[in-house]
C-alpha positions in Angstrom: -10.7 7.6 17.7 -11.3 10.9 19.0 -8.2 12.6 18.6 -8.0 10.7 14.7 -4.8 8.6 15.1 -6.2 5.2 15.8 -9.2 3.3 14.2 -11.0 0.4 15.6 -13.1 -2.6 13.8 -14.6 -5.8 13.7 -12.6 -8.1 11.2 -15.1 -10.5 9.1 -16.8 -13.2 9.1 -14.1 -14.0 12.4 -16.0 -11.0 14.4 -12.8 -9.6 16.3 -12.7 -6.5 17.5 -9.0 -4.7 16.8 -7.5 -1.3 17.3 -5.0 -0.3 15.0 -3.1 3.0 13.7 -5.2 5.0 11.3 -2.6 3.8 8.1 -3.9 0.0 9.6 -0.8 -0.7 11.2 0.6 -1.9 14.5 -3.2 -3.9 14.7 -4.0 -4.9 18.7 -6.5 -7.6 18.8 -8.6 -6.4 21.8 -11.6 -9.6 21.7 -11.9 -12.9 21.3 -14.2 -15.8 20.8 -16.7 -16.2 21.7 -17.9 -12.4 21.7 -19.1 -11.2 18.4 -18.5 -7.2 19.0 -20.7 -4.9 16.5 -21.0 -1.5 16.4 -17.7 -0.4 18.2 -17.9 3.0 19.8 -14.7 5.3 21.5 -15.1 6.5 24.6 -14.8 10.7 24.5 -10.9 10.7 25.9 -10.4 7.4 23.6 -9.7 5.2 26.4 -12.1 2.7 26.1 -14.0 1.0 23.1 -18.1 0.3 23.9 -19.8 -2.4 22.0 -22.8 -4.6 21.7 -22.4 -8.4 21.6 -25.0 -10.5 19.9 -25.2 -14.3 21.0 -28.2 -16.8 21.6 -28.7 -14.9 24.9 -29.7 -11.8 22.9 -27.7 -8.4 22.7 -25.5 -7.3 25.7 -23.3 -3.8 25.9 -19.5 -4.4 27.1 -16.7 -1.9 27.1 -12.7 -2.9 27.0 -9.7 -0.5 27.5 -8.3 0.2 24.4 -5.3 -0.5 25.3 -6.6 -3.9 25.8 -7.8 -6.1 28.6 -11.0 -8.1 29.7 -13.8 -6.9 28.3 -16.8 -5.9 31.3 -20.6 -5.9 30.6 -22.1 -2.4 31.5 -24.8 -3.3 33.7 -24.6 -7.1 34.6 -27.6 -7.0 36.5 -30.1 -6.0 33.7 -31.2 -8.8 31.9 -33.3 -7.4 28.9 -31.4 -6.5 26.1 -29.1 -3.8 25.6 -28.2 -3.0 22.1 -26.8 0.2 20.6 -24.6 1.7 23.6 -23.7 5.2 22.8 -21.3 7.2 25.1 -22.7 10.4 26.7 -20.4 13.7 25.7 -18.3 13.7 29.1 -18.0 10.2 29.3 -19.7 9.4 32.2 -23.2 7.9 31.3 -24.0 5.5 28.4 -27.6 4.8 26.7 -28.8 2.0 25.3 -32.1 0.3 23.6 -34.2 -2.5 25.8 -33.8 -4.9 22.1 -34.5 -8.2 23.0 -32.7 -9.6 19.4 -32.2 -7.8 16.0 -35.5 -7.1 14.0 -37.3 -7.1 17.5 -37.9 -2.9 17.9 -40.4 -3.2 21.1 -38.2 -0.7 23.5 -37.2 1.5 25.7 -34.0 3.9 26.0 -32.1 3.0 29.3 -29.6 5.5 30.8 -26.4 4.1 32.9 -24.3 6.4 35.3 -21.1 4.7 35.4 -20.4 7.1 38.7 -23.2 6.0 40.7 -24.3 2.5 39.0 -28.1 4.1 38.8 -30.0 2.6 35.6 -33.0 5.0 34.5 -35.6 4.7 31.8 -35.6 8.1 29.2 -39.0 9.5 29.7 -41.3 8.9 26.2 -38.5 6.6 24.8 -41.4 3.8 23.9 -40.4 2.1 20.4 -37.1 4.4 20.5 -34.3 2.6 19.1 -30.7 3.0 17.6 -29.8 5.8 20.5 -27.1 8.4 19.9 -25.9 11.2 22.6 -24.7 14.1 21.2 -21.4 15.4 21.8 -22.4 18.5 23.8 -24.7 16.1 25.7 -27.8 18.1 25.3 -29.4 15.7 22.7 -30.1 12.0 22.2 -31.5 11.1 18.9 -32.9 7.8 17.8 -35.0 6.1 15.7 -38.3 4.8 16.2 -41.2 2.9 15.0 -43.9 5.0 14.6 -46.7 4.9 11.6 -43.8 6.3 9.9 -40.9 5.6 11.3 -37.8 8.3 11.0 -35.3 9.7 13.4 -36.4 11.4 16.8 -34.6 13.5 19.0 -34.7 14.2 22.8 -33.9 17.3 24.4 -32.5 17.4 27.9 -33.1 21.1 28.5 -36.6 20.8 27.3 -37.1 17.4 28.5 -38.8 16.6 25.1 -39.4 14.7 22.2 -39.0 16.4 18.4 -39.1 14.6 15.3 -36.1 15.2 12.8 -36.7 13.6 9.9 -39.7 11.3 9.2 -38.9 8.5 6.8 -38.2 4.6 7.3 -35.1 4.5 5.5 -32.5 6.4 8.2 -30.2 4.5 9.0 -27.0 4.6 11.7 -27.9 8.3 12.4 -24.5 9.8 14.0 -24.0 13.0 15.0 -21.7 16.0 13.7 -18.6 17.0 16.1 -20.9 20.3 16.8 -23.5 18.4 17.6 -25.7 20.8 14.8 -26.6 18.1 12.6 -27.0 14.3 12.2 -25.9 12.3 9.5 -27.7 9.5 8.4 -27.4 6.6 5.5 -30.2 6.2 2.8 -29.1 3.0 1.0 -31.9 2.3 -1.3 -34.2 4.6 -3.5 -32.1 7.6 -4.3 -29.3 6.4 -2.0 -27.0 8.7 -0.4 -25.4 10.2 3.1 -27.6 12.6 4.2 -27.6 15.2 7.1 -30.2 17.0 9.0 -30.1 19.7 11.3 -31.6 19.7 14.5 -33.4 22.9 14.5 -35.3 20.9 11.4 -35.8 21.4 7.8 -35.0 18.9 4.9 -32.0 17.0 4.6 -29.8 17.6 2.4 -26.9 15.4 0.3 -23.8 14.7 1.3 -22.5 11.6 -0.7 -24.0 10.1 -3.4 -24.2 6.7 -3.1 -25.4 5.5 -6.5 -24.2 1.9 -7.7 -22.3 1.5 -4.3 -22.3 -2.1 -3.2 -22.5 -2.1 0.5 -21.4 -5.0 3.0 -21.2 -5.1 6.9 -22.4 -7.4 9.7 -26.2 -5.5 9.0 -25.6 -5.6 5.5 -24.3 -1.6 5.1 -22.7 0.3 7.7 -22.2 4.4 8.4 -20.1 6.3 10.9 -18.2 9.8 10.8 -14.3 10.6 11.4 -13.1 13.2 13.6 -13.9 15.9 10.6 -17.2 14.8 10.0 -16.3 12.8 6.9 -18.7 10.1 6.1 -17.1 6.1 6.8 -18.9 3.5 4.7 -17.8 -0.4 4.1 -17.5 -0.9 0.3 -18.0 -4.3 -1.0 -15.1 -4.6 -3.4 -15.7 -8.4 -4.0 -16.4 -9.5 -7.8 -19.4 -12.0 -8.8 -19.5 -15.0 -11.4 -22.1 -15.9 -13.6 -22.1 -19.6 -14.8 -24.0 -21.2 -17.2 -24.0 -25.2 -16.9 -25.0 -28.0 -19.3 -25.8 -31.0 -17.2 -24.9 -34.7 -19.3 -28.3 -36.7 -19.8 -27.7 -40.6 -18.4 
C-alpha cells in the first residue's frame, strides 16, 4: 500500500485476492470465485485495490474498496479488452491496454475519467501495451511491439512518444516513487532488476537475479515497495528426479 503498512495478493492456484498487514497478518479476503484477480494495484490514498480479471470472456479491469466490498468493473460499457489498469498519480483517471486475451498484443491505450465517465484513446498508443502512469502524472510508459520491441514512454506536456529502452525482454516496468526512473525485470540472459531513467541512457543493475527460480500467474512477477525496493515471487518449491525400472510380463 501506499503509506507501507498493508500488502495485497493473489493467493495460488485458488486466485483470491487478499489484503493483509505487511508482517501477513490480520488477512481480509476481498474476492471470490469466480474472478481470478491478477496484477493487483493501490489506489494513490490506498483506498481501493484495481485489478484485471481474466475469464473466457477475455480481460476485464475492476476495482474493490480495500476495505472490502463488491467488486465494480471500470467501464461496463466497453467491451474489448481491458488489461493492465494502472491508476493515474491523483487518483482520478485509470489507463488500460485494448488486449483481447494474454499473448494477443494488437492495442490501444484507453484513458478513463472516473469524474466524468469519458473513455479516450492515447494518441500514437498503437501496439502499446502493459501501461504504467507515473506518479507525478506527467508520464505513461508501456511496452510495445515494435521490430524491436522495449519500453516506450508518453509525455503529457509534450504530447509525445520516446523510446526508453529498446529490448524484448522488459518486463512489468514500474515506476520509482519520483517518477525519475523505471524499473523493469530481465529474467533470462543475464537476468536481473534493472532501472532506466527517463531522460534515457543505459540501464543499469539493481538486483542480480542469477539462479533465481521465479513463479507467478505469468510465470515471474515484479513490483516496487514504498522505498523503491524491488518485490519478486521466489519459487521455493524442491523437484524430484526418479528413475523407474518397469517389470517385463
Amino acid at each position: 500500500s501506499p503509506d507501507g503498512q498493508f500488502v495485497a495478493y493473489v493467493t495460488f492456484p485458488e486466485g483470491i485476492l487478499w489484503r493483509a498487514n505487511r508482517d501477513g497478518s490480520h488477512p481480509v479476503q476481498l474476492t471470490e470465485a469466480p474472478l481470478y484477480p491478477v496484477n493487483p494495484r493501490w489506489s494513490p490514498d490506498g483506498s481501493q485495490i484495481l485489478f484485471c480479471n481474466y475469464d473466457s470472456r477475455g480481460l476485464k479491469a475492476y476495482v474493490i474498496s480495500s476495505q472490502g466490498g463488491t467488486p465494480q468493473p471500470v467501464v461496463p460499457e466497453e467491451k474489448g479488452g481491458q488489461s493492465d489498469p494502472s491508476w493515474s498519480g491523483d487518483g482520478h483517471r485509470i489507463v488500460f491496454s485494448t488486449l483481447t486475451a494474454i499473448g494477443a498484443f494488437n492495442s490501444v491505450l484507453r484513458v478513463v475519467d472516473l469524474v466524468s465517465h469519458q473513455v479516450t484513446t492515447l494518441p500514437g498508443s498503437e501496439g502499446v501495451w502493459s501501461p504504467r502512469w507515473s506518479p507525478n502524472g506527467r508520464f505513461i510508459a508501456g511496452l510495445y511491439t515494435g521490430p524491436t520491441g522495449g519500453l516506450k514512454i508518453f509525455d503529457f506536456e509534450t504530447q509525445r512518444w520516446s523510446g526508453a529502452q529498446r529490448t524484448g525482454e522488459v518486463n512489468f516496468p514500474t515506476w520509482s516513487s519520483d517518477s525519475r526512473f523505471i524499473y523493469f525485470l530481465l529474467p533470462t540472459g543475464d537476468p536481473g532488476v534493472f532501472r532506466v531513467r527517463v531522460s534515457g541512457g543505459d540501464a543499469e543493475r539493481v538486483v542480480d537475479l542469477k539462479g533465481f527460480r521465479y513463479t507467478g500467474a505469468f510465470n515471474l512477477w515484479m513490483g516496487l515497495d514504498p522505498t523503491d525496493t524491488p518485490l519478486l515471487l521466489r519459487d521455493v518449491g524442491t523437484d524430484d528426479i526418479y528413475a523407474l525400472t518397469l517389470e517385463q510380463k
